[in-house]
KOLLODO-226323 format. One record per residue (C-alpha): residue in one letter; residue number from 1; x negated, y negated, z. Coordinates in steps of 0.02 Angstrom, whole numbers. Each point is the difference from the previous one (the first is absolute). Example, Ala and Ser with C-alpha at 12.3 -4.5 7.8 and 13.67 -1.06 7.14 Angstrom:
code,pos,x,y,z
A,1,-615,225,390
S,2,-69,-172,-33
//
This chain:
code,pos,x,y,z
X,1,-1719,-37,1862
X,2,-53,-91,164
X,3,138,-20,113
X,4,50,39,162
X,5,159,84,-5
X,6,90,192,25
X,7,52,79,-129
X,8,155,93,-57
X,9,23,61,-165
X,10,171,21,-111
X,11,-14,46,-156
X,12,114,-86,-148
X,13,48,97,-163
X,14,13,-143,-131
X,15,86,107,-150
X,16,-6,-89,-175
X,17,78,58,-179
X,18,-76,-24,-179
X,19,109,22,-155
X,20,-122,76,-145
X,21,55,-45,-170
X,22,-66,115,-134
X,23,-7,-65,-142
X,24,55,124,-151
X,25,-101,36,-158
X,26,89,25,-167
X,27,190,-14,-28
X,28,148,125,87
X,29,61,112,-105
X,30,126,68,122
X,31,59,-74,165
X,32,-70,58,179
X,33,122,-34,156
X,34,-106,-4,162
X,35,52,-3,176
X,36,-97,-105,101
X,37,37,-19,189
X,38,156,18,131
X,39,-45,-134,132
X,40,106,-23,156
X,41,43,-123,170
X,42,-149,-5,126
X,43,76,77,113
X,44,122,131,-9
X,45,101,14,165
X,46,113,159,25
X,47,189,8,-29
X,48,-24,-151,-89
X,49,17,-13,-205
X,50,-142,-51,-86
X,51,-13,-77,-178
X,52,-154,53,-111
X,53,-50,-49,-184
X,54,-47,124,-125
X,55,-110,-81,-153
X,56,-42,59,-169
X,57,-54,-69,-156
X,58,-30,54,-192
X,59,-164,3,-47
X,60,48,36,-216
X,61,139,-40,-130
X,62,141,-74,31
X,63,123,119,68
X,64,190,-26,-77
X,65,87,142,43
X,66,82,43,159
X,67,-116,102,163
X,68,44,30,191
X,69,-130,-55,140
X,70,44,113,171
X,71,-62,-25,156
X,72,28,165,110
X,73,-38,54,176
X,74,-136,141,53
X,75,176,111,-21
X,76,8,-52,-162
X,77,174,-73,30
X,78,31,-174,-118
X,79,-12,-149,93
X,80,22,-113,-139
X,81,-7,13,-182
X,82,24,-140,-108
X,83,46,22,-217
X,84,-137,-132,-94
X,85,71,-43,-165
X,86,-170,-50,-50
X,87,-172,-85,37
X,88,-136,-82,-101
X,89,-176,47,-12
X,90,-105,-65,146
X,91,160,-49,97
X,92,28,43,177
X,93,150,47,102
X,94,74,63,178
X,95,117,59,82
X,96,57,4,201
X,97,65,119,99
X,98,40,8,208
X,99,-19,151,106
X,100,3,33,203
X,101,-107,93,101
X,102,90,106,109
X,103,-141,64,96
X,104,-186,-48,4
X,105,-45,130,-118
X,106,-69,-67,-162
X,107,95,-5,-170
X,108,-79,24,-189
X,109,87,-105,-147
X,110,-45,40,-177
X,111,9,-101,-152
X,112,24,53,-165
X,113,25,-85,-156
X,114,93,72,-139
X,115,60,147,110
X,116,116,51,-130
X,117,-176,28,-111
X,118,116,-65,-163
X,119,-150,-128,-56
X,120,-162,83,-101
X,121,-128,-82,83
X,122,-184,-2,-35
X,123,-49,24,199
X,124,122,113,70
X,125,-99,46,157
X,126,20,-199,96
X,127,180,18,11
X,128,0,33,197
X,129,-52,-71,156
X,130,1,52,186
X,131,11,-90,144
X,132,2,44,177
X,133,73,-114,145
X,134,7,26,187
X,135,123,-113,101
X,136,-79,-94,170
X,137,46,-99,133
X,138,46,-210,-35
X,139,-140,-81,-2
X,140,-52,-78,155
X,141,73,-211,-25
X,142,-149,-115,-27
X,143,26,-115,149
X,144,36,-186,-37
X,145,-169,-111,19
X,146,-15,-58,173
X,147,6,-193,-13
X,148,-64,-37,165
X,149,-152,68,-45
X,150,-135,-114,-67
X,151,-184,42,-40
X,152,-131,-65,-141
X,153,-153,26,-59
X,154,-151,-55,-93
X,155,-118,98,-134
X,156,-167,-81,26
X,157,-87,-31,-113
X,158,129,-23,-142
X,159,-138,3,-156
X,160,-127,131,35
X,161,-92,69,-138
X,162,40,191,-65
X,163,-102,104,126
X,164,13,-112,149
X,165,82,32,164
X,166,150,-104,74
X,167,113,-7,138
X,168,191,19,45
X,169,19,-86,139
X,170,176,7,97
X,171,50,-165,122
X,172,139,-115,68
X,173,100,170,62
X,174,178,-49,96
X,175,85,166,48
X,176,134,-93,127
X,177,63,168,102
X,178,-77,128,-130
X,179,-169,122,7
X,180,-119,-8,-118
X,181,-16,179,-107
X,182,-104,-26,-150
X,183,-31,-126,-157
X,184,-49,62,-159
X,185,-51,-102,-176
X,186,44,5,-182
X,187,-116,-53,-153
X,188,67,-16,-152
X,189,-90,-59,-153
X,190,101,-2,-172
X,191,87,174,-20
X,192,-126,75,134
X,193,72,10,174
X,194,-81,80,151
X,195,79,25,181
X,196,-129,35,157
X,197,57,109,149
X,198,81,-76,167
X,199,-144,-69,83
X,200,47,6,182
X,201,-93,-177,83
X,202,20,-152,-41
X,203,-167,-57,-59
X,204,-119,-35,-148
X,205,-34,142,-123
X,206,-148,-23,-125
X,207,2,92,-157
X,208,-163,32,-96
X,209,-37,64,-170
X,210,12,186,51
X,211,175,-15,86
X,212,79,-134,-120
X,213,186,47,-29
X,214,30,78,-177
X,215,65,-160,-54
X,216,-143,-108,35
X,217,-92,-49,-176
X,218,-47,-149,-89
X,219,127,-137,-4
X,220,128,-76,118
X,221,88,100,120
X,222,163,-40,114
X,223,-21,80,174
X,224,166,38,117
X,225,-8,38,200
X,226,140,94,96
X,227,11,9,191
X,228,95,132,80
X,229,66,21,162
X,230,122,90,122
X,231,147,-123,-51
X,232,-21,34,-181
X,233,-146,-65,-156
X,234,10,-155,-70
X,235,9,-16,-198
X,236,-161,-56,-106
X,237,-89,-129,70
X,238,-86,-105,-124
X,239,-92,-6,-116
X,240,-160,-66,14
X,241,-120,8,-142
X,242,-157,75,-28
X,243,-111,-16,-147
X,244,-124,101,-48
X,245,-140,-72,-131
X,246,-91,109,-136
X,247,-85,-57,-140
X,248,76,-134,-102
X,249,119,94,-168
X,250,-33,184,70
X,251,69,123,-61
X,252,63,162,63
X,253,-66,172,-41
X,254,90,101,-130
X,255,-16,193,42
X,256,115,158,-57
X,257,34,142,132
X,258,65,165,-72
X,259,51,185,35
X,260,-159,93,-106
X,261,-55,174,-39
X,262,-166,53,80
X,263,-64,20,-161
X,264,62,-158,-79
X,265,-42,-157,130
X,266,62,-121,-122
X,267,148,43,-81
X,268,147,-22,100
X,269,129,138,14
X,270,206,-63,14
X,271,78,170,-16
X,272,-51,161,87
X,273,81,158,62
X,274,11,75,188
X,275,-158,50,50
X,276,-119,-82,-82
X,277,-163,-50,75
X,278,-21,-185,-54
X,279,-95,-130,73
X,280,54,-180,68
X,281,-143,-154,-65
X,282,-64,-164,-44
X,283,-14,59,-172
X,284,-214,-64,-34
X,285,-8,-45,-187
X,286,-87,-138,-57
X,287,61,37,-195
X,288,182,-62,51
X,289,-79,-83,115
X,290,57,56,185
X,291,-37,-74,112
X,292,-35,-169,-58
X,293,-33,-203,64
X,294,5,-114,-100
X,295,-99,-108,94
X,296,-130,152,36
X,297,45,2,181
X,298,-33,176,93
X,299,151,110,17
X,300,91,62,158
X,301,100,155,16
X,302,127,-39,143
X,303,69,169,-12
X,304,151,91,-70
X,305,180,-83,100
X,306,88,188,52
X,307,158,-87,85
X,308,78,-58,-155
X,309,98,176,-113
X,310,53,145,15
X,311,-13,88,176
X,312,-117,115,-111
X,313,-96,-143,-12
X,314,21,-54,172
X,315,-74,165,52
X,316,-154,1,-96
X,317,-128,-118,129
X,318,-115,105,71
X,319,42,163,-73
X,320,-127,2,-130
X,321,-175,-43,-38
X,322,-62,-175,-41
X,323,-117,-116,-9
X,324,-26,-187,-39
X,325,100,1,-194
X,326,116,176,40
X,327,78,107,69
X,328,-49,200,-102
X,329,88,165,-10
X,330,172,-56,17
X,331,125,165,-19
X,332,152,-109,-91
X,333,196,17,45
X,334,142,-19,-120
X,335,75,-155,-2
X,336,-42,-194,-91
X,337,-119,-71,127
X,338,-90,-178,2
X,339,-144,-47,113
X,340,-103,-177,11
X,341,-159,-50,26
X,342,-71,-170,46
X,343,-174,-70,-53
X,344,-117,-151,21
X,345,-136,-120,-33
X,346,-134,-71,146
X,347,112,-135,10
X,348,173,40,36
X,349,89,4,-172
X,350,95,168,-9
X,351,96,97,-124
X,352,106,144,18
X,353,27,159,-129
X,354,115,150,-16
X,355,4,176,-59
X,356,146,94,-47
X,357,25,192,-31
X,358,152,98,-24
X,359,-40,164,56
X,360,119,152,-78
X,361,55,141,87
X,362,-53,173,-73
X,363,178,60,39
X,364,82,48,-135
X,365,143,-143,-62
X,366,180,64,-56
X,367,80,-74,-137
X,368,196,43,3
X,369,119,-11,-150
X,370,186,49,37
X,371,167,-47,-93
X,372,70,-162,27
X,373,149,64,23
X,374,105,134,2
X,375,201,61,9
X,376,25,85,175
X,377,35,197,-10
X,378,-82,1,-185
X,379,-140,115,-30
X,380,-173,-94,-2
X,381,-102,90,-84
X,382,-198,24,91
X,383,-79,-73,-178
X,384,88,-175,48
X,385,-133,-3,156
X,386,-180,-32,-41
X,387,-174,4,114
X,388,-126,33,-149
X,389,-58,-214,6
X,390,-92,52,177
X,391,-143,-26,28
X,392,-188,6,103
X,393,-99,-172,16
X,394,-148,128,-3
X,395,51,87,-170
X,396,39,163,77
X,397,123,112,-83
X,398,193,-5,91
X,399,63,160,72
X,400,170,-13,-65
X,401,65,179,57
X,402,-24,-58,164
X,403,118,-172,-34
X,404,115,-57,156
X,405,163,-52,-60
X,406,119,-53,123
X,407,181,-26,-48
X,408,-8,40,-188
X,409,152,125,-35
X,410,97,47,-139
X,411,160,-98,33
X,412,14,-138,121
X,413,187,-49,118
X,414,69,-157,17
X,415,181,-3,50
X,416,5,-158,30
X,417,89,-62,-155
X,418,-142,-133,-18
X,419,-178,-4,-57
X,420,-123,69,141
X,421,-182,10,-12
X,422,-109,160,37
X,423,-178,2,22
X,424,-123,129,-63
X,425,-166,6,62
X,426,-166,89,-63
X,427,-169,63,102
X,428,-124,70,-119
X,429,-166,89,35
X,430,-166,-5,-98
X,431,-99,183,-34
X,432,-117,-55,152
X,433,177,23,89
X,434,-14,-195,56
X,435,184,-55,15
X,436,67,-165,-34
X,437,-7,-143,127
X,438,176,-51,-25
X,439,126,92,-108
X,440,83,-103,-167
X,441,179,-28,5
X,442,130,-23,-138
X,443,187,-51,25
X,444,168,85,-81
X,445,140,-99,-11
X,446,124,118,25
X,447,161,-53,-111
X,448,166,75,62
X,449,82,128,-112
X,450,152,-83,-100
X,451,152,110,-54
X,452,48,29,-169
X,453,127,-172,-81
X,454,172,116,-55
X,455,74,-118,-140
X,456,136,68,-95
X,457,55,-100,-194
X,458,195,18,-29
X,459,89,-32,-130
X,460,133,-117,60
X,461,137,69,-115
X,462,40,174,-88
X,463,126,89,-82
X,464,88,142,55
X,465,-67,159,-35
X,466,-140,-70,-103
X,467,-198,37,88
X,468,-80,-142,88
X,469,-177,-5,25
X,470,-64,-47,152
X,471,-192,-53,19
X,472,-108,36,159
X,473,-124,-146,20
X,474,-58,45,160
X,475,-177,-29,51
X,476,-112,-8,119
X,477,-88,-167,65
X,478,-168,76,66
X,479,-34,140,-191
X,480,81,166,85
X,481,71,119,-112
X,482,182,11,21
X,483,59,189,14
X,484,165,22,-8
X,485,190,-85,20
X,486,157,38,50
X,487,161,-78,-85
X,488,177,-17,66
X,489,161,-132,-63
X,490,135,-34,85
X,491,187,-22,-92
X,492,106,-153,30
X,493,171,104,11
X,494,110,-132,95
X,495,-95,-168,-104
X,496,-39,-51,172
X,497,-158,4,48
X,498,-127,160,22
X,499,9,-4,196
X,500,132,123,-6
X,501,-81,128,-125
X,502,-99,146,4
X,503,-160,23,-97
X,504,-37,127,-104
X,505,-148,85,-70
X,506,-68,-28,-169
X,507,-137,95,-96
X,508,-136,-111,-100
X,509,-186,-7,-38
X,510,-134,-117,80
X,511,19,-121,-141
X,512,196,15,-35
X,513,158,47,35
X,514,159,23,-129
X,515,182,-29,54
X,516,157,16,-97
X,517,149,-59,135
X,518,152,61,-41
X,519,105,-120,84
X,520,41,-184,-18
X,521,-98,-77,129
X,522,-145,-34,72
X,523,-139,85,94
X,524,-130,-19,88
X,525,-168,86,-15
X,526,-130,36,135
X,527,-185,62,-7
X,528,-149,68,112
X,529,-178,15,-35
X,530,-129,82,86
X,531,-211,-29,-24
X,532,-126,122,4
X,533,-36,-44,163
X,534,163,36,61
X,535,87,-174,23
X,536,135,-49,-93
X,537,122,-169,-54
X,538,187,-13,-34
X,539,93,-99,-80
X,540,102,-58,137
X,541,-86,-179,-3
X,542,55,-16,-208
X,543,115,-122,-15
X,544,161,108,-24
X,545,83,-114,-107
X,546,-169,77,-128
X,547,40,186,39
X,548,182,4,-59
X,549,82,76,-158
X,550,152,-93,-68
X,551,77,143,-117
X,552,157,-51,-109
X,553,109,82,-115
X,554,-51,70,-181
X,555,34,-160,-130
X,556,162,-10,-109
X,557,12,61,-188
X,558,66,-164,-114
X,559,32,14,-181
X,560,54,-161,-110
X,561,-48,-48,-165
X,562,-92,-145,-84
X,563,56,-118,-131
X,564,-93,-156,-47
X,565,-37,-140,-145
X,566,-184,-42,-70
X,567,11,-188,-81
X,568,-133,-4,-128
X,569,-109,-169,-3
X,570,-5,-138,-138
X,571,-152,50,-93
X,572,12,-184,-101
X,573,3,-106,172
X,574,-132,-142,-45
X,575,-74,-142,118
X,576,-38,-187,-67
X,577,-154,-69,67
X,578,-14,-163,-40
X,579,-190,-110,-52
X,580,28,-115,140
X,581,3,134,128
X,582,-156,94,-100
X,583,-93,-149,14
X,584,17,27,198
X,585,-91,172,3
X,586,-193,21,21
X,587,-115,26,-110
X,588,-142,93,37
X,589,-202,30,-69
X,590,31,166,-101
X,591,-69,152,113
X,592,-5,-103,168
X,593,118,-70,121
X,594,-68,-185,-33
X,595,126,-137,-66
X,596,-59,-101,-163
X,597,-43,-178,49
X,598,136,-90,-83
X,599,122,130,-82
X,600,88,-169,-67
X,601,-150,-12,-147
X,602,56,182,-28
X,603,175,-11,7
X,604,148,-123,-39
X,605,179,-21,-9
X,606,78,-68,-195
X,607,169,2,-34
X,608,50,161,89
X,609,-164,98,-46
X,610,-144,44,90
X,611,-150,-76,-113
X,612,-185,35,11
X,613,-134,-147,17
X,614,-172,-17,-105
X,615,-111,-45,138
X,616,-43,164,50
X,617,20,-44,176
X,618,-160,-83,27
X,619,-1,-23,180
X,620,-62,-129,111
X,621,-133,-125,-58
X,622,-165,27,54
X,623,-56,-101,164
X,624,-180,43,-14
X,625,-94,-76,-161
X,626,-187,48,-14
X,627,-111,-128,-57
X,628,-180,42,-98
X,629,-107,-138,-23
X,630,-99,-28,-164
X,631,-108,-86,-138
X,632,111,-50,-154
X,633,-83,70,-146
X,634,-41,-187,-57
X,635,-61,-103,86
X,636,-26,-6,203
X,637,182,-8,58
X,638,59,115,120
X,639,130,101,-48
X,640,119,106,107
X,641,75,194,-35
X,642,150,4,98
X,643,122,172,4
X,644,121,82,107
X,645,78,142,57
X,646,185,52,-61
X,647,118,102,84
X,648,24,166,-114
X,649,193,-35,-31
X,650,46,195,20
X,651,-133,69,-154
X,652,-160,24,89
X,653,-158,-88,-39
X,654,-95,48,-130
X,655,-85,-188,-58
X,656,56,42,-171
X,657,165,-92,-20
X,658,61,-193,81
X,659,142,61,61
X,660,-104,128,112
X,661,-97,-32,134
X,662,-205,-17,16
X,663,-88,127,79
X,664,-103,-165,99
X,665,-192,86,-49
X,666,-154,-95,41
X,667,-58,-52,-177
X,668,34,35,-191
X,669,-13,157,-77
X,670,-13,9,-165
X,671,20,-190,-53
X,672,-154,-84,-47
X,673,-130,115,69
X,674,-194,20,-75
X,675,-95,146,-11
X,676,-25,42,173
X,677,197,-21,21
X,678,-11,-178,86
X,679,144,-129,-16
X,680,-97,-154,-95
X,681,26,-169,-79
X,682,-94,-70,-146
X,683,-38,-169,14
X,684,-9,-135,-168
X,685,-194,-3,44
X,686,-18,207,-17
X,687,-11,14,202
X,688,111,113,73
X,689,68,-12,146
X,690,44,153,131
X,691,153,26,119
X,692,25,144,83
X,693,153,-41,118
X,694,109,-41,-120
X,695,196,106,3
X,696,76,97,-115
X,697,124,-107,-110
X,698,163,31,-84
X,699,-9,102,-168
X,700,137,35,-134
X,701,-164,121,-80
X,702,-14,-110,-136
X,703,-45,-160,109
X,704,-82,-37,155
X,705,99,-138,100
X,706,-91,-110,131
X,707,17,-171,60
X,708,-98,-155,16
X,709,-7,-146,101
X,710,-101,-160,-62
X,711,13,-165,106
X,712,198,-2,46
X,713,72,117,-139
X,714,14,192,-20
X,715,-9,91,-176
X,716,51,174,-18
X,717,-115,68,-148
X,718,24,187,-86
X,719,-144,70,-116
X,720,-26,146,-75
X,721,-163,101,25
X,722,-15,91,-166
X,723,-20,-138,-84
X,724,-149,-68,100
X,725,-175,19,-65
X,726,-97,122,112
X,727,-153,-44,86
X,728,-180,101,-28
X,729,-159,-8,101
X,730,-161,-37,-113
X,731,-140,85,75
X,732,-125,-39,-128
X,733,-93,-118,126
X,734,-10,100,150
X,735,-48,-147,103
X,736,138,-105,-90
X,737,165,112,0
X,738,149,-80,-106
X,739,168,4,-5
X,740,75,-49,-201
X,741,168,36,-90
X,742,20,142,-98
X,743,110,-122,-124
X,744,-106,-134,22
X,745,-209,-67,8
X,746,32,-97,176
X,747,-128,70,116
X,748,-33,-32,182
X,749,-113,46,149
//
């Protein structure tokens, strides 16, 4: 850089966050509830509250059953927990909560999802998340822009070629009263952005290719200037534009940087465990390949950007070896860490890559499973508590005899008379003796101990002297056995009430008592009962009017006697129905519920009688006629078969009789049929003519009805089969088959 100036240096931390989406192979089979992050204000001033977001998401199936999420304090005391009625897979959720900082001592919040532990999930190790904040003094005000301010500047030359040096140079400066402290510029080119130190005079600054700002490449760049002086900064000035040529449709480098094994350069390594040696690269592979131009331009390997992650990452510049494409023998530190790494081509056109690791700790991880809940003073037995799901990372054995429980006991208090929640918590050890980072914690709902429900069933009235049962229905709300009960009545001597009477003890079972009063009157009846765990109900909150015995005198003896007549019915009493009513009734289809179609052809009214008809109930005339077209045996006219279909009239078809229906086939079946069982016609000349559509007709099984239709006039016909001569087949030219009549010397083709 050739300039003039004095230098100061202050250093800016430009922090940046990346959200990695992993996408997951195969189908869930179960869901997987993770916590992801408790964020919080940028500031956290003392004696002030402060509102932070906890996050969490589920990574499987859908979840449709009810969970808690908790968010406790480095005490373990609840700061919030919220009931989730349910969440779909890949769906993500928070939750706030505020706390103050009394003091300047820092505070530790933990997240956990499903801190009940009531869903089976196939990940139960993610469920937590720690996060530590540390309050600080209000940030100092960014002072207002001072308006009456005004400088410019120039970048000369605005094109230069990728390579080439330019200039920044500051002019037309109006302080009015003000000093002069410092300018500084900004480049920014698409997503890149770079920020110089406070240069302290006010004059030209060059910039050549080995001190170009990071975000100097190929392409068009907006450039900012800020003055600062003892009356405040101004705000951006600008921008001005510089562009900086390459070669025409270049393309930037591709590359791949990745945390590797020593012994495997190329194969990039996402999940490792504390204290493993891996190495940071440009992963060289030309099978993939890495790196790679597409134009065949060289490659530049601007370094590895240690600003931007974790403060692991943060940490790591200059603390281990590298060299131009590395950095080797890195020791790694639980946590999920990202670094980035920016590359180039001669020209300017640059490209930026990412590796990600999540590092596991070798600490053992607990995995917790407690009741949900439990009835306070009731035994809890040590079975209902379970560590065996723990776990190493590393696959070494867990040390359970050495298991820290705190809080798990055999009954739990409440007092309260409402639900109260109790956390137990769970350290385990692995047989290296490593102990767990964190310990796993479970919730108890403690529910508050109900007494026993004393119900009493009375009989509201007795007679004297006779036993009355009376049934003990008491219960208790919450399953305790009920252990014993006392019983006591009171008598109603004056009928005026029970205020003025004494109780008195009665003797009876847990399910019963028996009472035989000997007075008119009525009484009323009192028990206790008592639980195995020593609380007990009354029945002082039973409706009394319920609990009272009405008892009355024995009933009166009455004798009388019984005299009485039996008239004996008219076994000759007769009913005249008369035809004209008959006629009214309905007349069914024998063995269905269907009327006849006109029960008048059946049925009629003569002279006082009820007379049957002839027609046979034919039913409604056919609306459908089918038609069959025709050679007439003589001759070329055409000739039409016509037939249709009858209703049944009550006797079931059987195409035998006219005054039953058809059975509506396709074609004859035993009329005039050849050989080969084919309805045929014999012409005058010996031809004979085939139809194989015609219906079934009417028979009376001598004669075979059908009808004909010739110009404008129908013919009904009848023949009778037997008497027609059948037809043979002469084979005797093989070439020549005939047909003849077996009566007859006619022979045909």
């Amino acid at each position: 850089m050739n300039s003039n100036t004095i230098w100061s240096g202050t250093t800016y931390l430009l922090e940046y966050e990346v959200d990695v989406i992993y996408e997951r192979i195969g189908t869930p089979t179960k869901p997987d509830l993770i916590a992801d992050d408790i964020s919080g204000p940028p500031v956290i001033e003392v004696g002030k509250p402060a509102t932070f977001t906890a996050t969490y998401h589920n990574e499987g199936m859908d979840i449709n059953n009810t969970f808690n999420v908790k968010v406790t304090d480095e005490k373990g005391i609840t700061l919030k927990l919220d009931t989730i009625r349910s969440i779909k897979s890949g769906e993500s959720a928070s939750l706030t909560f505020v706390s103050t900082f009394m003091t300047s001592a820092s505070k530790t919040f933990k997240l956990t999802v499903d801190s009940g532990n009531v869903i089976n999930e196939s990940n139960e190790s993610n469920n937590t998340i720690q996060r530590t904040f540390t309050p600080g003094a209000a940030p100092t005000p960014t002072p207002t822009p001072n308006k009456e301010i005004k400088a410019d500047f120039d970048v000369l030359p605005p094109l230069i070629d990728y390579g080439d040096s330019f200039t920044a140079h500051p002019k037309d400066l109006q302080l009015g009263k003000c000093t002069y402290t410092g300018h500084m510029y900004k480049f920014v080119r698409g997503s890149n952005e770079s920020v110089t130190e406070w240069i302290r005079s006010y004059s030209d600054t060059t910039y050549t290719r080995s001190d170009y700002p990071r975000a100097i490449g190929q392409g068009n760049h907006q450039v900012y200037m800020k003055v600062s002086t003892d009356c405040g900064a101004t705000d951006w000035i600008g921008p001005k534009t510089l562009e900086v040529k390459g070669p025409k449709n270049n393309h930037p480098p591709t590359f791949q940087i990745a945390w590797v094994k020593r012994s495997e350069p190329t194969k990039p390594v996402r999940q490792a465990m504390e204290g493993d040696i891996l190495d940071l690269v440009v992963i060289q592979d030309p099978s993939v390949p890495t790196p790679n131009d597409l134009d065949g331009d060289d490659f530049i390997f601007d370094g590895f950007d240690y600003s931007r992650g974790t403060p692991w990452i943060k940490g790591l510049k200059g603390k281990y070896p590298t060299n131009e494409y590395g950095m080797y023998e890195v020791t790694m530190e639980k946590g999920t860490h990202t670094v980035y790494g920016t590359g180039r081509d001669q020209w300017g056109a640059t490209a930026e890559a990412s590796a990600f690791i999540n590092v596991l700790s070798r600490s053992p991880i607990p995995i917790i499973k407690c009741p949900a809940s439990v009835i306070e003073n009731h035994i809890v037995p040590f079975s209902a508590f379970d560590s065996s799901g723990s776990y190493s990372p590393d696959g070494t054995p867990i040390d359970h005899s050495r298991d820290e429980w705190q809080n798990k006991q055999t009954s739990y208090a409440n007092g309260t008379g409402q639900d109260i929640t109790v956390q137990v918590k769970l350290d385990v050890y692995d047989t290296k003796g490593r102990k767990s980072d964190a310990p796993a914690v479970c919730e108890i709902i403690v529910k508050p101990d109900q007494p026993p429900i004393a119900k009493l069933e009375v009989p509201s009235l007795g007679i004297r002297n006779e036993p009355n049962v009376i049934l003990n229905k008491s219960y208790s709300p919450d399953g305790d056995e009920i252990i014993s009960a006392k019983y006591k009545y009171k008598y109603d001597a004056l009928n005026n009430g029970f205020a003025d009477d004494t109780w008195q003890t009665l003797t009876g079972t847990m399910k019963q008592v028996t009472f035989a009063g000997s007075k008119v009157g009525k009484y009323l009846f009192w028990t206790e009962v008592t639980e195995n765990y020593g609380l007990t109900g009354s029945t002082d909150n039973q409706s009394q009017s319920t609990l009272v015995l009405n008892i009355v005198n024995n009933a009166p003896e009455v004798s009388f006697d019984l005299k009485g007549k039996n008239p004996q019915p008219d076994l000759d009493a007769s009913t005249t129905i008369r035809p004209e009513k008959m006629i009214d009734w309905p007349v069914y289809v024998p063995n269905t519920l269907e009327q006849v179609y006109d029960k008048l052809k059946l049925w009629n009214v003569d002279g006082g009688s009820l007379v049957g008809g002839e027609g046979r109930n034919f039913g409604g005339a056919a609306n459908n006629m089918n038609r069959y077209e025709m050679n007439r045996a003589t001759g070329n006219d055409t000739v039409f078969w016509t037939m249709g279909t009858q209703a049944d009239n009550g006797f079931g078809p059987n195409s035998l009789s006219p005054w039953r229906a058809l059975t509506n086939k396709n074609k004859f079946n035993d009329i005039i049929l050849d050989k080969d069982n084919e309805l045929m016609q014999v012409r005058s000349d010996g031809n004979i003519l085939y139809n194989h559509f015609l219906p079934q007709v009417y028979s009376t099984k001598k004669l075979t009805i059908f009808s004909g239709y010739k110009g404008s006039s129908y013919t009904i016909y009848g023949m009778n089969p037997k008497k027609l001569s059948p037809i043979i087949w002469d084979y005797s030219n093989p070439y020549l088959p005939k047909r003849k009549w077996t009566n007859g010397t006619r022979m045909s083709t």
